[in-house]
ROVO-798125 format. One record per residue (C-alpha): x, y, z; chain; residue number from 1; residue in three letters. Coordinates in Angstrom, 3 decimals. Layout:
# residues N
+----------+----------+----------+-------+------+------+
:       c1 :       c2 :       c3 : chain : resi : resn :
+----------+----------+----------+-------+------+------+
:        X :        Y :        Z :     A :  NUM :  ALA :
...
+----------+----------+----------+-------+------+------+
# end
This chain:
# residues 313
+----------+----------+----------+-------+------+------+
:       c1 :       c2 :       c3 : chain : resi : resn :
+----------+----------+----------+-------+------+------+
:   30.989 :  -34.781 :   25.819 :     A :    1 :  UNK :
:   32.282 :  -36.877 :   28.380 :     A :    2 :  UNK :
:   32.427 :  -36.869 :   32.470 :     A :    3 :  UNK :
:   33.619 :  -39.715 :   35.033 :     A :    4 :  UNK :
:   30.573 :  -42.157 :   34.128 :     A :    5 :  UNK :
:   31.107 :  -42.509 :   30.205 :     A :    6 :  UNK :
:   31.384 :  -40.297 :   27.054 :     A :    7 :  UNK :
:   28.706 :  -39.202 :   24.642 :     A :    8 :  UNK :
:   29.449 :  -38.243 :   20.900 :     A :    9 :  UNK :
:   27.443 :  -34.972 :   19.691 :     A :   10 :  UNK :
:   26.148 :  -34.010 :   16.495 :     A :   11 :  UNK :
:   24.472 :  -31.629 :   14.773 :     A :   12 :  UNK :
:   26.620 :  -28.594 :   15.427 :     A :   13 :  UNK :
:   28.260 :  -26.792 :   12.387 :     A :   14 :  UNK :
:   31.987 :  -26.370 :   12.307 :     A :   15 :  UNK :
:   31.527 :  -22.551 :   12.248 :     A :   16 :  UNK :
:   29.869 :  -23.360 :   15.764 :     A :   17 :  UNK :
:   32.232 :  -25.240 :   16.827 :     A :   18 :  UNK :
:   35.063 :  -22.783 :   15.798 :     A :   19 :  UNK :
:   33.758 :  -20.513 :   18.279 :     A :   20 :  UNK :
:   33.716 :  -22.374 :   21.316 :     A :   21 :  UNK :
:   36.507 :  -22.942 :   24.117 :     A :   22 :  UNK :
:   37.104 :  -24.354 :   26.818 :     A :   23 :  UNK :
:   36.015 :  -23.365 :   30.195 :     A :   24 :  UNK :
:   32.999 :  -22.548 :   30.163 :     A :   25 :  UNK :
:   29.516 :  -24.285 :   30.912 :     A :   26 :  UNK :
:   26.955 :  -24.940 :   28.340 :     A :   27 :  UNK :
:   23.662 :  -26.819 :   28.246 :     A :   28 :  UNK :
:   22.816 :  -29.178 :   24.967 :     A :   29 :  UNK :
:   18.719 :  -30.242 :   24.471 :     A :   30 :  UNK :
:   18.484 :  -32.552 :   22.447 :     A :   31 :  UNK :
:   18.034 :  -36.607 :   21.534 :     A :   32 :  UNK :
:   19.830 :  -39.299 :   21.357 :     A :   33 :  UNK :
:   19.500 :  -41.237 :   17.528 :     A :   34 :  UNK :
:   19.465 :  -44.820 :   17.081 :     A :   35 :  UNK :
:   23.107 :  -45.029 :   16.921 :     A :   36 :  UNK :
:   23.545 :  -43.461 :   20.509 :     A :   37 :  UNK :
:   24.254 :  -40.202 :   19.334 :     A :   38 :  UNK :
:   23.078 :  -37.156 :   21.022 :     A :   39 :  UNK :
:   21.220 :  -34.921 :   18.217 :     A :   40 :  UNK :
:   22.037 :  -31.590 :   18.996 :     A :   41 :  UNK :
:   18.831 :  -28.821 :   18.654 :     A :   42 :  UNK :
:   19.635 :  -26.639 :   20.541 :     A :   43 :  UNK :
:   22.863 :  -24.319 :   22.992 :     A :   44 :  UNK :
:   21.857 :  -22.791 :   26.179 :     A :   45 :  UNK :
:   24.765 :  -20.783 :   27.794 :     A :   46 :  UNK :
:   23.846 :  -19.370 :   31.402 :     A :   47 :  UNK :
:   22.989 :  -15.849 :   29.889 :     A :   48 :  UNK :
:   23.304 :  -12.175 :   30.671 :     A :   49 :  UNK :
:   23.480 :  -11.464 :   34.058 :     A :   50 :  UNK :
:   20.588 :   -9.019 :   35.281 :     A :   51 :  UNK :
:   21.910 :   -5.382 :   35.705 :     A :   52 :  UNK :
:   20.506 :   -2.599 :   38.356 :     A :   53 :  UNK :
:   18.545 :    0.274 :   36.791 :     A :   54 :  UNK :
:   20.810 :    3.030 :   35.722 :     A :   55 :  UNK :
:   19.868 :    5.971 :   37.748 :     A :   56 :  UNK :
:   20.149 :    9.205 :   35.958 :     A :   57 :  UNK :
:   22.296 :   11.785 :   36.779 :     A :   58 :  UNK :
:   22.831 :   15.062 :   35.006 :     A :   59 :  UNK :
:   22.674 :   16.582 :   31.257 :     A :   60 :  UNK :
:   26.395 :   17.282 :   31.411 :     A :   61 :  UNK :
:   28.818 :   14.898 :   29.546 :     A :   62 :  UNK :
:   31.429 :   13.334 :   31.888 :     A :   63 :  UNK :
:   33.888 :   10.893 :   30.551 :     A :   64 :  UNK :
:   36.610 :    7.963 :   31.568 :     A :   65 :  UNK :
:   39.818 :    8.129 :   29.285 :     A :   66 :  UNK :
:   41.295 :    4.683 :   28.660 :     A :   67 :  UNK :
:   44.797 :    3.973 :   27.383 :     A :   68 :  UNK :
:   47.022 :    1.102 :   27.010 :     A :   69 :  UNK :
:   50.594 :    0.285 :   25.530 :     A :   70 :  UNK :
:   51.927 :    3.383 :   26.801 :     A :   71 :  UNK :
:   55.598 :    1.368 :   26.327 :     A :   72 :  UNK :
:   57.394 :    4.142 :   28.401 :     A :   73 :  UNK :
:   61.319 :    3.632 :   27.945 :     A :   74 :  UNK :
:   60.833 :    1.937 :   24.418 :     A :   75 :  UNK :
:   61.514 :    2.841 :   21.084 :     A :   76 :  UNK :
:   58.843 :    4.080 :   19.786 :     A :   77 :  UNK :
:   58.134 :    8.241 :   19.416 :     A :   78 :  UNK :
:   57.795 :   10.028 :   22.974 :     A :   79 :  UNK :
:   56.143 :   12.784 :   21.617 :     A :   80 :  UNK :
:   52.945 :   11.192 :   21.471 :     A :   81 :  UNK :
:   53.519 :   10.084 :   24.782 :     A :   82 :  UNK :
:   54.315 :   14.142 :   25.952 :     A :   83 :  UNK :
:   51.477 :   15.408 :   24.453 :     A :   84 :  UNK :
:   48.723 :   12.883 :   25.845 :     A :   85 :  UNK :
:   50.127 :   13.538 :   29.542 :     A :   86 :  UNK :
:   50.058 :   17.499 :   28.890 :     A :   87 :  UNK :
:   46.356 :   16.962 :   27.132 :     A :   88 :  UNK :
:   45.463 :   15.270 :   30.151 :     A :   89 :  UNK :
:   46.682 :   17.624 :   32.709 :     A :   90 :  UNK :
:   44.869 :   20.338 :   30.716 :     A :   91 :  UNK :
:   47.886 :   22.255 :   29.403 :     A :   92 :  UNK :
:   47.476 :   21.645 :   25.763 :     A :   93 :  UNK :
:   44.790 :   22.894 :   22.828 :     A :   94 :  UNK :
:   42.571 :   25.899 :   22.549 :     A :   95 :  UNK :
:   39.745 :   26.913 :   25.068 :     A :   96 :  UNK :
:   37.253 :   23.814 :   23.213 :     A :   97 :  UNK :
:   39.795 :   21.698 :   24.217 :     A :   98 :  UNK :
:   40.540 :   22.828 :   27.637 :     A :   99 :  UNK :
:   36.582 :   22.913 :   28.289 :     A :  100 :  UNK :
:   36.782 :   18.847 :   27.293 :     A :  101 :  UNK :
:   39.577 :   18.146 :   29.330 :     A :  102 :  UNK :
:   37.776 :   19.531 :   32.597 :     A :  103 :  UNK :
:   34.939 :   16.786 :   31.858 :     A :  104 :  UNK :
:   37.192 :   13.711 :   32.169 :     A :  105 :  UNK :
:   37.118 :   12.459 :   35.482 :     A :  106 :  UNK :
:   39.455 :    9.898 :   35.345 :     A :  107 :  UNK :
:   42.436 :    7.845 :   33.658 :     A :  108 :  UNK :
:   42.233 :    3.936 :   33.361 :     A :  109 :  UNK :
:   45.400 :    2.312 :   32.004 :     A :  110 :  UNK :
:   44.643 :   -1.119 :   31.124 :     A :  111 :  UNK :
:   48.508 :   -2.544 :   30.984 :     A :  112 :  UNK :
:   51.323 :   -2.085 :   28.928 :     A :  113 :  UNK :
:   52.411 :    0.580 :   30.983 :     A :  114 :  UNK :
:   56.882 :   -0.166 :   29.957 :     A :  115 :  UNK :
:   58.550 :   -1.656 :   27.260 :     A :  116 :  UNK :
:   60.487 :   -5.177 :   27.963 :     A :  117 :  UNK :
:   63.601 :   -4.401 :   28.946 :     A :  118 :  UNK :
:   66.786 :   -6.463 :   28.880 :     A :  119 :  UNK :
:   68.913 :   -4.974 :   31.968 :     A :  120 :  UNK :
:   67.793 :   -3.611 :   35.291 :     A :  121 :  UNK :
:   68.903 :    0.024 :   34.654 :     A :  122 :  UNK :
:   67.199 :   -0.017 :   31.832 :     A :  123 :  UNK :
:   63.502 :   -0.738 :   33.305 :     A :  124 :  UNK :
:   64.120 :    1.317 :   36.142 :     A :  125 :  UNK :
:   65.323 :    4.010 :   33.963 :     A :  126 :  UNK :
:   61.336 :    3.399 :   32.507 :     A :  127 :  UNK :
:   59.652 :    3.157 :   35.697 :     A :  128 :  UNK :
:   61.031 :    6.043 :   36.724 :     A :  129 :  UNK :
:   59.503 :    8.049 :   33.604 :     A :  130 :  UNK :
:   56.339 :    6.561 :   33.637 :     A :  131 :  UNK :
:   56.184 :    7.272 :   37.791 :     A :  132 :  UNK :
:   57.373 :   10.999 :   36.960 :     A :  133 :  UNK :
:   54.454 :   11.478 :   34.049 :     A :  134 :  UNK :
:   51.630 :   10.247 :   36.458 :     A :  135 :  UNK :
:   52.744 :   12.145 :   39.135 :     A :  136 :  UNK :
:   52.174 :   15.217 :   37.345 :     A :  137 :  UNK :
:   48.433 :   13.835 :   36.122 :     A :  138 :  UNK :
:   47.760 :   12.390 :   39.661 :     A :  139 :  UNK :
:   47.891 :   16.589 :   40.503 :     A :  140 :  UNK :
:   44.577 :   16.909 :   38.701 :     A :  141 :  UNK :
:   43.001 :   13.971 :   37.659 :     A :  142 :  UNK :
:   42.232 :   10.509 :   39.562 :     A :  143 :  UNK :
:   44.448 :    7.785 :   37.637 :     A :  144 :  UNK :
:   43.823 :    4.081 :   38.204 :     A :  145 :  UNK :
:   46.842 :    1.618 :   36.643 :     A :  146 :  UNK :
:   46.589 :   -2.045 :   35.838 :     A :  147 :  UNK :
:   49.087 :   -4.658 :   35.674 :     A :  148 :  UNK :
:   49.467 :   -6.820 :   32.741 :     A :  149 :  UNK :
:   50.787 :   -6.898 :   28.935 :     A :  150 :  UNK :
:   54.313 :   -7.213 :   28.012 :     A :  151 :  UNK :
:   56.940 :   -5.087 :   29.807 :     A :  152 :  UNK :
:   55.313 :   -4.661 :   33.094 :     A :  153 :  UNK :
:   56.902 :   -5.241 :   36.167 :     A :  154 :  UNK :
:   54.262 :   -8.004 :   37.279 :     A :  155 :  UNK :
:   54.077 :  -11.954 :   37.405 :     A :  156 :  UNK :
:   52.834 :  -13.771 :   34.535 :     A :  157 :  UNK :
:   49.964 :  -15.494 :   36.203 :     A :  158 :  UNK :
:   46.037 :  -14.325 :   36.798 :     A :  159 :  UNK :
:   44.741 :  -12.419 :   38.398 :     A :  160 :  UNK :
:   47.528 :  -10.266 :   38.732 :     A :  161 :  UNK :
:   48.427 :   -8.169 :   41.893 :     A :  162 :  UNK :
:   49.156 :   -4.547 :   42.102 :     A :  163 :  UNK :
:   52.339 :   -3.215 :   40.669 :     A :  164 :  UNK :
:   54.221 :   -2.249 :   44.232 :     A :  165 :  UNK :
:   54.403 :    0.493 :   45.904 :     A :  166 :  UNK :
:   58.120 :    0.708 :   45.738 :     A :  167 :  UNK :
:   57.230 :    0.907 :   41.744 :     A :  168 :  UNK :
:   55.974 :    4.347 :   42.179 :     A :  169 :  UNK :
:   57.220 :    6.314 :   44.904 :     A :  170 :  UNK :
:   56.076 :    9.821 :   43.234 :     A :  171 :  UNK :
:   52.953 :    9.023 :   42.631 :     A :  172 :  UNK :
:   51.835 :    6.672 :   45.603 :     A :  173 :  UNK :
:   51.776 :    9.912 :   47.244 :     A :  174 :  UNK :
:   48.968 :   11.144 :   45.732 :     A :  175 :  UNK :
:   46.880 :    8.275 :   47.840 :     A :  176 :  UNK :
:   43.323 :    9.862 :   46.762 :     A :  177 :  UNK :
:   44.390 :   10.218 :   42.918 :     A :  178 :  UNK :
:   46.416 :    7.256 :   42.427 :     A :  179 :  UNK :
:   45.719 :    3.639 :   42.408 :     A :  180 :  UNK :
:   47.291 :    0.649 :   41.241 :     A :  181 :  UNK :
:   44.834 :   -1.881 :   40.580 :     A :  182 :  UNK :
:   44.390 :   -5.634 :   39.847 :     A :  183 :  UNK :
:   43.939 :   -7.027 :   36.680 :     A :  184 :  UNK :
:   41.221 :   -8.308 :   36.117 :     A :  185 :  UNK :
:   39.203 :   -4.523 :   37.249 :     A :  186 :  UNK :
:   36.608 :   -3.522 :   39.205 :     A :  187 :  UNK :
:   35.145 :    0.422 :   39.823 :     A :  188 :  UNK :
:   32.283 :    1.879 :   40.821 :     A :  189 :  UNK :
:   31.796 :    5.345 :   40.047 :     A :  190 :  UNK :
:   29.591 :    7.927 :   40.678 :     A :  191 :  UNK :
:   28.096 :    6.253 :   44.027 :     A :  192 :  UNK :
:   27.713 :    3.082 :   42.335 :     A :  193 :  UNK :
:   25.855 :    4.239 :   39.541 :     A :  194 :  UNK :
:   28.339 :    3.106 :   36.950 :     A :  195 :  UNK :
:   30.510 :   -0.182 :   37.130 :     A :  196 :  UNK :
:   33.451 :   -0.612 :   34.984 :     A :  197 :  UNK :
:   34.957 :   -4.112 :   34.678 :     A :  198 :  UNK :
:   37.502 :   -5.060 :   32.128 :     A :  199 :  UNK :
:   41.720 :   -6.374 :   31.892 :     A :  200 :  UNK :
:   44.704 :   -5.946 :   30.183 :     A :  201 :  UNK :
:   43.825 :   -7.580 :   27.285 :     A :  202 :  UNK :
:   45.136 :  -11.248 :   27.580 :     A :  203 :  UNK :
:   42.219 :  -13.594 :   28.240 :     A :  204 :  UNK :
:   40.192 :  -11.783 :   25.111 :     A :  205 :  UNK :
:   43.295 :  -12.353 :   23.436 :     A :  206 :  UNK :
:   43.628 :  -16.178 :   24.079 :     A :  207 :  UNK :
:   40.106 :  -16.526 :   22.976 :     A :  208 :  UNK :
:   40.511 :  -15.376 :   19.464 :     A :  209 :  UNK :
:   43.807 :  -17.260 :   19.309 :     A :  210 :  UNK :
:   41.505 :  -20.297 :   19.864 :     A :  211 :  UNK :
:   38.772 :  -19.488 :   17.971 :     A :  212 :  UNK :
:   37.896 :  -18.262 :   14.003 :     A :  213 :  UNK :
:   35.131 :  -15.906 :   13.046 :     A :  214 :  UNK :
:   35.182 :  -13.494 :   16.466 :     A :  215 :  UNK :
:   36.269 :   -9.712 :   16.825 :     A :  216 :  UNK :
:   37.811 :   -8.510 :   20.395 :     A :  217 :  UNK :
:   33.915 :   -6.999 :   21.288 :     A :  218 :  UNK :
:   32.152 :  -10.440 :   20.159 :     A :  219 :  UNK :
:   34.335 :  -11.976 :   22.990 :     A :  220 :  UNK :
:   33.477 :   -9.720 :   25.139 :     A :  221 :  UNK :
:   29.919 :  -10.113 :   24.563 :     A :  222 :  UNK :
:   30.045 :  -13.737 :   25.000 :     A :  223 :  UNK :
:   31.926 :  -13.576 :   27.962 :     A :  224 :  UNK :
:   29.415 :  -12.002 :   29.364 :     A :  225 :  UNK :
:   27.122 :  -14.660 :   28.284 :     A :  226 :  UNK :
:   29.238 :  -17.124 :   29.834 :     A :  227 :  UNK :
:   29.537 :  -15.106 :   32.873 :     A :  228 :  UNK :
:   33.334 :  -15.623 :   32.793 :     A :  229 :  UNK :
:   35.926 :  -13.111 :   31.670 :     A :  230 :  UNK :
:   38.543 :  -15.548 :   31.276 :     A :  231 :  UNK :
:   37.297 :  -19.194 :   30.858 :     A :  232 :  UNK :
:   40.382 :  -20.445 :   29.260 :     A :  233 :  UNK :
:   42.551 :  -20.369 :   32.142 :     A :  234 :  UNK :
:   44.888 :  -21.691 :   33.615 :     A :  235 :  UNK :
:   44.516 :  -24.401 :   30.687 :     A :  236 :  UNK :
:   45.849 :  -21.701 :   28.050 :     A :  237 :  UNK :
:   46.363 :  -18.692 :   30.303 :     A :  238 :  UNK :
:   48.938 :  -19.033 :   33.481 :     A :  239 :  UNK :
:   46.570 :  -18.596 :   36.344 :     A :  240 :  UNK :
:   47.098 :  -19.358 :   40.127 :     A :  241 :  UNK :
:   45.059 :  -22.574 :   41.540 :     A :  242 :  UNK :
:   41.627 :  -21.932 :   43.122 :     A :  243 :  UNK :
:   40.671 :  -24.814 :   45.197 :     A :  244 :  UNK :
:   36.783 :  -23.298 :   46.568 :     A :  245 :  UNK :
:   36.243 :  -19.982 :   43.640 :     A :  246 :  UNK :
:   36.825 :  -19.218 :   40.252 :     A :  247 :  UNK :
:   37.762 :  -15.894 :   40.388 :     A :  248 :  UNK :
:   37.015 :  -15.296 :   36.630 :     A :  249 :  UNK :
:   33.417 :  -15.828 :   37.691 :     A :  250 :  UNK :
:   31.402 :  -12.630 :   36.424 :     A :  251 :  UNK :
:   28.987 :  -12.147 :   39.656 :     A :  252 :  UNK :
:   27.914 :   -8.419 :   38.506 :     A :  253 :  UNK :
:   27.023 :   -7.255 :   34.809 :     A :  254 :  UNK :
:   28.806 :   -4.007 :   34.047 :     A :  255 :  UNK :
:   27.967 :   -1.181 :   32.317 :     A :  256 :  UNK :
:   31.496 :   -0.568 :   30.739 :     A :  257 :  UNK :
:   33.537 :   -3.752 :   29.866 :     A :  258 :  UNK :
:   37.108 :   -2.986 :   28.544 :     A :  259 :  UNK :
:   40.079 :   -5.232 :   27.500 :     A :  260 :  UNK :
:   43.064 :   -3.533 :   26.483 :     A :  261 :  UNK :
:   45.864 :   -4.268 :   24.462 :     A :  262 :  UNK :
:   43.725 :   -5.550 :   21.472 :     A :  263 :  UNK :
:   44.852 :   -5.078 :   17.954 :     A :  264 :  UNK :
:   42.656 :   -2.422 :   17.070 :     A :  265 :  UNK :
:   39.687 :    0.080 :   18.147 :     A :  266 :  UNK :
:   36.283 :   -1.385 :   18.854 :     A :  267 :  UNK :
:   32.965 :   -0.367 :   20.172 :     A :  268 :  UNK :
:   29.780 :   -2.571 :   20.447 :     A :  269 :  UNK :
:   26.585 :   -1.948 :   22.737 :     A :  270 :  UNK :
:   25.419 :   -5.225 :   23.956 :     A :  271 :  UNK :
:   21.726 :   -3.962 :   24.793 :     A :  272 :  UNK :
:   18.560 :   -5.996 :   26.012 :     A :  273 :  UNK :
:   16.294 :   -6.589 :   28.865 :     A :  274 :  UNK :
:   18.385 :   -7.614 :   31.670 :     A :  275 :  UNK :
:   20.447 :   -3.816 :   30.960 :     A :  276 :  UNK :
:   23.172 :   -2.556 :   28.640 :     A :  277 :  UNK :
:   26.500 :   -2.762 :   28.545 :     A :  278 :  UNK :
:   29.503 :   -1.054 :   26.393 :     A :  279 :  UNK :
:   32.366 :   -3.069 :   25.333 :     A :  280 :  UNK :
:   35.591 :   -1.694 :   24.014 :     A :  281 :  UNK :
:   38.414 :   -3.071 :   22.643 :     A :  282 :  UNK :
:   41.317 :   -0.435 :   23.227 :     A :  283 :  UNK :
:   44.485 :   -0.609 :   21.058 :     A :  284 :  UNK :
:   48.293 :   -0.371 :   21.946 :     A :  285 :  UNK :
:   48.689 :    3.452 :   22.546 :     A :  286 :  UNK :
:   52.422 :    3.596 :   21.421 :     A :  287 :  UNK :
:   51.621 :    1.732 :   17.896 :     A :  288 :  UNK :
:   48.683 :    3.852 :   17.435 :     A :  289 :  UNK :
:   48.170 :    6.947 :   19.346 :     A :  290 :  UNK :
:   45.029 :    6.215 :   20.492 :     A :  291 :  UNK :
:   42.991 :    6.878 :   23.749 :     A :  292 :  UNK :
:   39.149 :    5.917 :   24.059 :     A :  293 :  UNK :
:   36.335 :    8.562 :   25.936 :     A :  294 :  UNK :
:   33.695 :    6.978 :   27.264 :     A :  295 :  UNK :
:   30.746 :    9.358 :   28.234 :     A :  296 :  UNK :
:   29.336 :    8.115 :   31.618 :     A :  297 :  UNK :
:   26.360 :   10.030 :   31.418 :     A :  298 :  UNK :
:   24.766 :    8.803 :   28.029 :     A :  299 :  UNK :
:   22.331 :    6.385 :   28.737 :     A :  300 :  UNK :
:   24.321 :    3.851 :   26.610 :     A :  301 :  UNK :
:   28.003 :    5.206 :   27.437 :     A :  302 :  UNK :
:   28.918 :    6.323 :   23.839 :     A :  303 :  UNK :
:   32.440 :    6.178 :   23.126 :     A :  304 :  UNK :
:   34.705 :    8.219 :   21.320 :     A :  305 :  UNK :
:   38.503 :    8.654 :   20.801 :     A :  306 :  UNK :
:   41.704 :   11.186 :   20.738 :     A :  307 :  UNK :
:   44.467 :   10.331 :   18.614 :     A :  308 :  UNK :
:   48.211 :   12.056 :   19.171 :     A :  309 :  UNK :
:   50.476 :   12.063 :   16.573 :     A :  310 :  UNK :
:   54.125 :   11.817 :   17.198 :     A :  311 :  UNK :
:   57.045 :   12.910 :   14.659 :     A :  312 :  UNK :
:   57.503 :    9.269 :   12.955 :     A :  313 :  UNK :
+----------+----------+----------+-------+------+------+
# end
């Protein structure tokens, strides 16, 4: 531990401890220091959960957010899945069941991925135009929010990342009350404010576990939100832009849904205590695994489920 006036060795913390930590982020050590200068190590403080508004009830029905990533329009994998999760979505596949689920989700979050990387020009417009094409048929009857991010997508490199442009999407920026492209990292209230969702396209959660030994995707997530910051290792290992007066990774609000996409696989942990709750979700690549996550906005703990769509390969 060091700043501008001298450095300070620590001990006491394990290696398994220490494998967990990275930079970025602020910690307090209590302690003593040992004959030998050392500072004895008893105990971590981070600055802890943030305090979270009571959640106000609503109604007994079951209302839930869809979120998909890795959609990897224009690449090589099946399409099919693809076909059938947009004609799920706009309600014109499965049996009556199914058609009386698909009236109860509200809304479509795609947390990045959106194209495949594509060599030429023509070939990621050729993309961008099918992806524009497919949510302008769900923007018809179903809000859809996109984020930027992941590989393929038509976006700079750095965080936080701006919309994908208008120009991108000239079906579906149309639909102006159904269709939004987003920032990355994400912020929505729904339901007049009664529910926040927060979350990104995967790459700081990422980083962490490339730094770090012993953590899952949602154990990140949890302890980003105990370090109030959803991205604490940039710009050292994450391109980020300079911020001379903010830290825009700065996690002011606790909320109730935290997502990162583009995560290896499918996770779901409930990070519950007395400052409030809040469901994290790790949400694999959609084209390597035909997966889309449910989350019920009306359970008191947001319960999550999934849909998988199976292709022809």
């Amino acid at each position: 531990m060091q700043d501008e006036s001298g450095r300070l060795n620590i001990m006491g913390l394990d290696s398994a401890f220490i494998a967990t930590m990275v930079t970025g982020i602020v910690v307090a050590l209590k302690g003593s220091l040992d004959v030998k200068g050392f500072l004895q190590v008893e105990g971590v403080c981070y600055p802890g959960m943030l305090p979270q508004a009571p959640l106000r009830k609503y109604n007994e029905s079951h209302r839930y957010v869809a979120l998909v990533c890795g959609l990897s329009v224009g690449g090589p994998q099946d399409q099919l899945k693809m076909q059938l999760l947009m004609s799920y979505l706009a309600g014109h596949a499965g049996d009556d069941e199914e058609h009386m689920r698909q009236k109860d989700i509200v809304r479509l979050i795609i947390c990045g991925a959106s194209t495949a990387g594509k060599s030429t020009s023509s070939e990621m417009a050729a993309a961008l135009t099918q992806l524009d094409a497919s949510l302008a048929e769900l923007a018809t009857s179903l809000p859809v929010d996109i984020l930027p991010g992941g590989l393929g997508d038509a976006c700079t490199l750095t965080l936080p990342q701006q919309p994908l442009h208008k120009c991108l999407f000239m079906n579906s920026s149309r639909f102006t009350e159904t269709f939004r492209r987003t920032t990355n990292p994400y912020e929505c209230w729904m339901d007049d404010e009664r529910v926040m969702f927060f979350g990104h396209s995967g790459s700081p959660t990422s980083d962490i576990l490339r730094c770090t030994a012993g953590l899952t995707s949602t154990l990140v997530m949890e302890r980003t939100l105990k370090w109030r910051i959803c991205a604490p290792t940039a710009p050292d290992t994450i391109p980020s832009f300079p911020f001379k007066s903010c830290d825009p990774f700065i996690m002011e609000k606790r909320p109730h849904v935290y997502f990162s996409g583009n995560q290896t696989q499918y996770e779901s942990l409930l990070v519950k205590d007395t400052q409030g709750v809040t469901r994290c979700i790790s949400v694999p690549s959609f084209a390597d695994t035909g997966l889309v996550v449910l989350v019920d906005i009306d359970s008191d703990d947001f319960t999550t489920s999934t849909l998988t769509f199976q292709g022809l390969n």
